[in-house]
C-alpha positions as CSV (number, residue, x, y, z in Angstrom):
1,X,13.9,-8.9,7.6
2,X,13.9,-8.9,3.7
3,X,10.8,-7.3,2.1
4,X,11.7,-9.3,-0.9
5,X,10.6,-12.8,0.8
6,X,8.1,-10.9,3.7
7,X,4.3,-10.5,2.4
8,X,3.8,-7.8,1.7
9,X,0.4,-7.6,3.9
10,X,0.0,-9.9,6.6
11,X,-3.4,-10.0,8.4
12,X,-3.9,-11.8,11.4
13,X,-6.9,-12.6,13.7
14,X,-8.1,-8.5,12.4
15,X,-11.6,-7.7,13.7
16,X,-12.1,-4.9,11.1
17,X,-14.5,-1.9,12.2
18,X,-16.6,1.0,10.6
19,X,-17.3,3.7,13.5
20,X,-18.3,1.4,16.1
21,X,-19.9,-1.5,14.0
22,X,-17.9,-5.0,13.8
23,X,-18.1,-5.6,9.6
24,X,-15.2,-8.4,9.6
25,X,-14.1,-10.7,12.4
26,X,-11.3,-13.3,12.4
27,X,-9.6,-11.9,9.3
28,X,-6.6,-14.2,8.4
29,X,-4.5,-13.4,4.9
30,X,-1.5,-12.8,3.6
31,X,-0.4,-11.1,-0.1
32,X,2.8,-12.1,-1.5
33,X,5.3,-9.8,-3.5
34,X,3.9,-9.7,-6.9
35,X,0.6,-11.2,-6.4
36,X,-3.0,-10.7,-7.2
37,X,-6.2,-10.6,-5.4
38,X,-9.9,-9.6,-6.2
39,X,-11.3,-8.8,-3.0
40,X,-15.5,-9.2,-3.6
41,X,-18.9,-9.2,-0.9
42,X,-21.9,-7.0,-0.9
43,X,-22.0,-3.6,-0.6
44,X,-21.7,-2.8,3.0
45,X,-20.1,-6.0,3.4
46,X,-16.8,-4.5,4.6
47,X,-14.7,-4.2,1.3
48,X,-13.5,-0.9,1.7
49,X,-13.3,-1.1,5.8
50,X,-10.8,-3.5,5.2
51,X,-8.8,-1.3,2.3
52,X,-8.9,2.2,4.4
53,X,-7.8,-0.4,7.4
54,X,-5.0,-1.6,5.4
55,X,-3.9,2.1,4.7
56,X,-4.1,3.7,8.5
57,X,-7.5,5.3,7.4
58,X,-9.2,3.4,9.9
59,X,-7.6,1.9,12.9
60,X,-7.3,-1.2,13.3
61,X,-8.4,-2.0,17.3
62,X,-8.1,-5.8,17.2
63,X,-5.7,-8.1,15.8
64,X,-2.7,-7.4,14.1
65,X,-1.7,-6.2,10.6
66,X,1.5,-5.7,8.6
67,X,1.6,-3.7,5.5
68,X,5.0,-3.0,3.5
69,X,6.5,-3.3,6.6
70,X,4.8,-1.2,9.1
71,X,2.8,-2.6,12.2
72,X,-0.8,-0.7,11.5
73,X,-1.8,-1.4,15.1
74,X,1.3,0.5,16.3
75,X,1.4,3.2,14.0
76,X,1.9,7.0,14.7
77,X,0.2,9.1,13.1
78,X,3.7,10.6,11.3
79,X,4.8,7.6,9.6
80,X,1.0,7.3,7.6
81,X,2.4,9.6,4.6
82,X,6.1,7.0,5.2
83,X,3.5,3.8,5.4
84,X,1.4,5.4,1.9
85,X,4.5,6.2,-0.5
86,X,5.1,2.8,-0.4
87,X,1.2,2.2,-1.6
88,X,-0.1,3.5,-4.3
89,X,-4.3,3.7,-3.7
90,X,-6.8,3.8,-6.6
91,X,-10.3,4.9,-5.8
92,X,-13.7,4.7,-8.0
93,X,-14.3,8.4,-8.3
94,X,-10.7,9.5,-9.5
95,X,-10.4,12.2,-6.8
96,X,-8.3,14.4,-9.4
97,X,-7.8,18.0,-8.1
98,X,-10.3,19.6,-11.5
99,X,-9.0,22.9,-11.4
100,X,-5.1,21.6,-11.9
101,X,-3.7,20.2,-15.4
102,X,-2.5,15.9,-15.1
103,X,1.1,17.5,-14.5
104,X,0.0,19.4,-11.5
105,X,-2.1,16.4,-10.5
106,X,0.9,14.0,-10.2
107,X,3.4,16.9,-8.8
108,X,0.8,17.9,-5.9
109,X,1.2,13.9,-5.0
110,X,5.3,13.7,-5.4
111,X,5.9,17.3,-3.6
112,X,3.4,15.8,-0.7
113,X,5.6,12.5,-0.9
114,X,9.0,14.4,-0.4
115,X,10.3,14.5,-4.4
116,X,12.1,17.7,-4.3
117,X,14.2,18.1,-7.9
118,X,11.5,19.5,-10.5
119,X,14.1,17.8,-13.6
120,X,13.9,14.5,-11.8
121,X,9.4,15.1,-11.2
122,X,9.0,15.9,-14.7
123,X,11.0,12.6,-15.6
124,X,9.0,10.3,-14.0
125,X,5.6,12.1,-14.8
126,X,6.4,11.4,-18.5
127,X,7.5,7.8,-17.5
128,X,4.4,6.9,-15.5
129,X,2.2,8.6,-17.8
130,X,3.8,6.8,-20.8
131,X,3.2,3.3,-19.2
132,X,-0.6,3.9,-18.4
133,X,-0.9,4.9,-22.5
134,X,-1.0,8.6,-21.5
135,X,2.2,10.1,-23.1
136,X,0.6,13.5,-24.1
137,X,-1.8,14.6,-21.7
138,X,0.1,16.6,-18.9
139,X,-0.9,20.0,-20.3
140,X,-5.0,19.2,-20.3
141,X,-7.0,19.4,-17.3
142,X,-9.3,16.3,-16.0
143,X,-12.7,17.3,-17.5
144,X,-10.8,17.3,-21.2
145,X,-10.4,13.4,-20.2
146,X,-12.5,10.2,-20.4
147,X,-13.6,8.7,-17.6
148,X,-11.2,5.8,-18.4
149,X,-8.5,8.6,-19.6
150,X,-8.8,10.1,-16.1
151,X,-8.5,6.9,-14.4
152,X,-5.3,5.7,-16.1
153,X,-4.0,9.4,-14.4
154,X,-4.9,8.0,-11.7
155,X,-3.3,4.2,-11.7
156,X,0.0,6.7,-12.6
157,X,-0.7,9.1,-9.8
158,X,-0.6,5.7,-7.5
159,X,2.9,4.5,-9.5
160,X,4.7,7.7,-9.0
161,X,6.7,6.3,-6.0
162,X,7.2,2.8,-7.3
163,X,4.6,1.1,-4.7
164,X,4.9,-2.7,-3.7
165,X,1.3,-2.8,-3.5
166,X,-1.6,-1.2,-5.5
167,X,-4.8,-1.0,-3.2
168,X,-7.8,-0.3,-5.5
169,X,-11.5,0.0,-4.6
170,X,-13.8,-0.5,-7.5
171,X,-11.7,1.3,-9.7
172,X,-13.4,0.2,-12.7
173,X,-16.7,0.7,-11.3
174,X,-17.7,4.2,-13.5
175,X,-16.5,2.4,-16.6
176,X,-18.3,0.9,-19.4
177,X,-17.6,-3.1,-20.2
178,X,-14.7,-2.1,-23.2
179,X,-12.8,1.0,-21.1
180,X,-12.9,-1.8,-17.6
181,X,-11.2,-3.9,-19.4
182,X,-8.7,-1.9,-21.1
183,X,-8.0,-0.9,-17.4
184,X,-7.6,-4.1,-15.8
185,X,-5.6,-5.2,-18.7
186,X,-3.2,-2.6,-17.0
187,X,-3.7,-3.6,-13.7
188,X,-2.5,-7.2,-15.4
189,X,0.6,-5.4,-16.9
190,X,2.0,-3.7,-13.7
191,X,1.2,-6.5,-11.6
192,X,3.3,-8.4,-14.0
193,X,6.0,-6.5,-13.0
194,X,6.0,-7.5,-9.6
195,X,3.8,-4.9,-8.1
196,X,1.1,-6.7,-6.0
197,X,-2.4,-5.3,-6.9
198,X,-5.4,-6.3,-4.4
199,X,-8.6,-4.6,-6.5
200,X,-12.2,-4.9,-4.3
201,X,-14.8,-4.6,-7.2
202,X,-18.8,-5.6,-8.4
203,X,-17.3,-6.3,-12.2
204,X,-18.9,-10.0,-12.1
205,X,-17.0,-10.5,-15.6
206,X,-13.8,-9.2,-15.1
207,X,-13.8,-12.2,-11.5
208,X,-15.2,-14.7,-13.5
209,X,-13.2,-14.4,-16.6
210,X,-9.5,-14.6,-14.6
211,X,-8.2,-16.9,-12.5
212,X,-7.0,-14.7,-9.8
213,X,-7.3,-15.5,-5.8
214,X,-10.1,-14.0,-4.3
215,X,-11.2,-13.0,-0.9
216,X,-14.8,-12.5,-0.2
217,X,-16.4,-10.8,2.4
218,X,-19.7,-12.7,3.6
219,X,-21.8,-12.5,6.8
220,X,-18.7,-10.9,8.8
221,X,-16.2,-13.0,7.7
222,X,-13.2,-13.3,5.2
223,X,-13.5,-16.4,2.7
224,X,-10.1,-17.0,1.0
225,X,-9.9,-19.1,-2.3
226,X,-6.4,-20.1,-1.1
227,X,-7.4,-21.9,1.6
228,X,-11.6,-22.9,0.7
229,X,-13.1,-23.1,-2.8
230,X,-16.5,-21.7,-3.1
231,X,-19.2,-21.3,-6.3
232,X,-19.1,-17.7,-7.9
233,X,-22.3,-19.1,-9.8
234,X,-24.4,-17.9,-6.4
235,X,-22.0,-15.3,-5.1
236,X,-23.5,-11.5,-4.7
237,X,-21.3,-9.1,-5.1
C-alpha cells in the first residue's frame, strides 16, 4: 500500500490506558497526509495517553492503531526507533540535553537515528535550523536561548528526518501569547508543506482563532469535529 493515499494514523475501536486506568474508550480517527488537528480535554483527560500511545510509549492493549505505517499493537520493541524517525515529537518542556551546544543537540538525535556522514549532518542542521528562523545558533548552548528560541530547536530537532507527522503536546504551553504564536505560525508553515501536525494544547486562542479539526477528549471518550460539531464557548480545556 501507498503511504501517499494511506492516513497516516488510523485509530480504531483504541481503549487508551495510563498504568492500569481506562482514560479513552472507543477511540475512532484517522489523520490524513498533510493535515491538521488540535487535539484538546482537561488535564488528566487523556491527551497525552493517547500521544505516547500513538508513539509505542505506551501500549496500546485494545483496539488497533496504525501510525506511518506500522501496526502499534504488533510492534517489537526494535522497530520503535524505525516507527519514531518517521515522527518527529515536540514536548512542552523542550527536553534539550543543557550541557551540549544546538549542534550537538540535533547530532545526538541523527547519530541515534542512523545518519552516519558528519558533511551530510552538518547540511541538514543548517537547513532545519534555517527553516525554524534559527540560522546562527549551533555554536550556543540552550540556556543562551529564549524559551521560544529553544523551542524552535526543538520543532527542528523533530524535522531532522523529514517526518510525515509532527506529534506535539502543549508545545506552546511555557510561552507567552506573542512567542505561541510566532510558533504555531510555524507549525502552520511546515504543515503547509505537507507534514501532518496533531498539536494537544490549553492555548484557548490559538483553537478558537483557527479553523483547524479538533478532537476532544471528554468523560472517556474522543469527540471528533469531522464527524460531530460541538460549542468551544463551554469547552474546558
Amino acid at each position: 500500500m501507498s503511504f501517499s493515499t494511506d492516513p497516516v494514523v488510523r485509530v480504531k475501536d483504541a481503549t487508551i490506558f495510563q498504568d492500569s486506568n481506562t482514560v479513552l474508550s472507543e477511540v475512532n480517527f484517522e489523520l490524513e497526509k498533510g493535515e491538521f488537528a488540535f487535539l484538546i480535554g482537561r488535564t488528566g483527560g487523556g491527551k497525552s495517553s493517547l500521544l505516547k500511545t500513538l508513539y509505542a510509549d505506551l501500549p496500546l492493549r485494545l483496539g488497533q492503531i496504525d501510525v506511518a505505517g506500522y501496526n502499534i499493537g504488533n510492534i517489537k520493541k526494535s522497530q520503535v526507533p524505525l516507527l519514531r524517525r518517521k515522527l518527529g515529537i515536540i514536548f512542552q518542556d523542550f527536553q534539550l540535553f543543557p550541557d551540549r551546544t544546538v549542534a550537538e543537540n540535533l547530532t545526538f538525535v541523527m547519530k541515534a537515528t542512523g545518519w552516519r556522514d558528519n558533511s551530510k549532518m552538518k547540511a541538514r542542521q543548517a537547513e532545519v535550523l534555517m527553516q525554524v528562523g534559527l540560522g546562527s545558533v549551533g555554536s550556543k548552548m540552550p540556556h543562551q536561548l529564549s524559551g521560544g528560541e529553544q523551542q524552535r530547536v526543538v520543532i527542528a530537532r523533530a524535522m531532522i528526518n523529514e517526518p510525515v507527522i509532527l506529534i506535539a503536546d502543549e508545545p506552546t504551553g511555557n510561552l507567552d501569547p506573542e512567542v505561541s504564536q510566532g510558533i504555531f505560525r510555524l507549525f502552520l508553515d511546515i504543515n503547509k508543506k505537507g507534514t501532518a501536525i496533531l498539536m494537544a494544547t490549553h492555548d484557548h486562542t490559538l483553537v478558537r482563532d483557527n479553523t483547524a479539526r479538533i478532537l476532544k477528549c471528554e468523560k472517556g471518550k474522543l469527540l471528533d469535529s469531522k464527524v460531530e460539531q460541538f460549542d468551544l464557548k463551554t469547552t474546558v480545556y
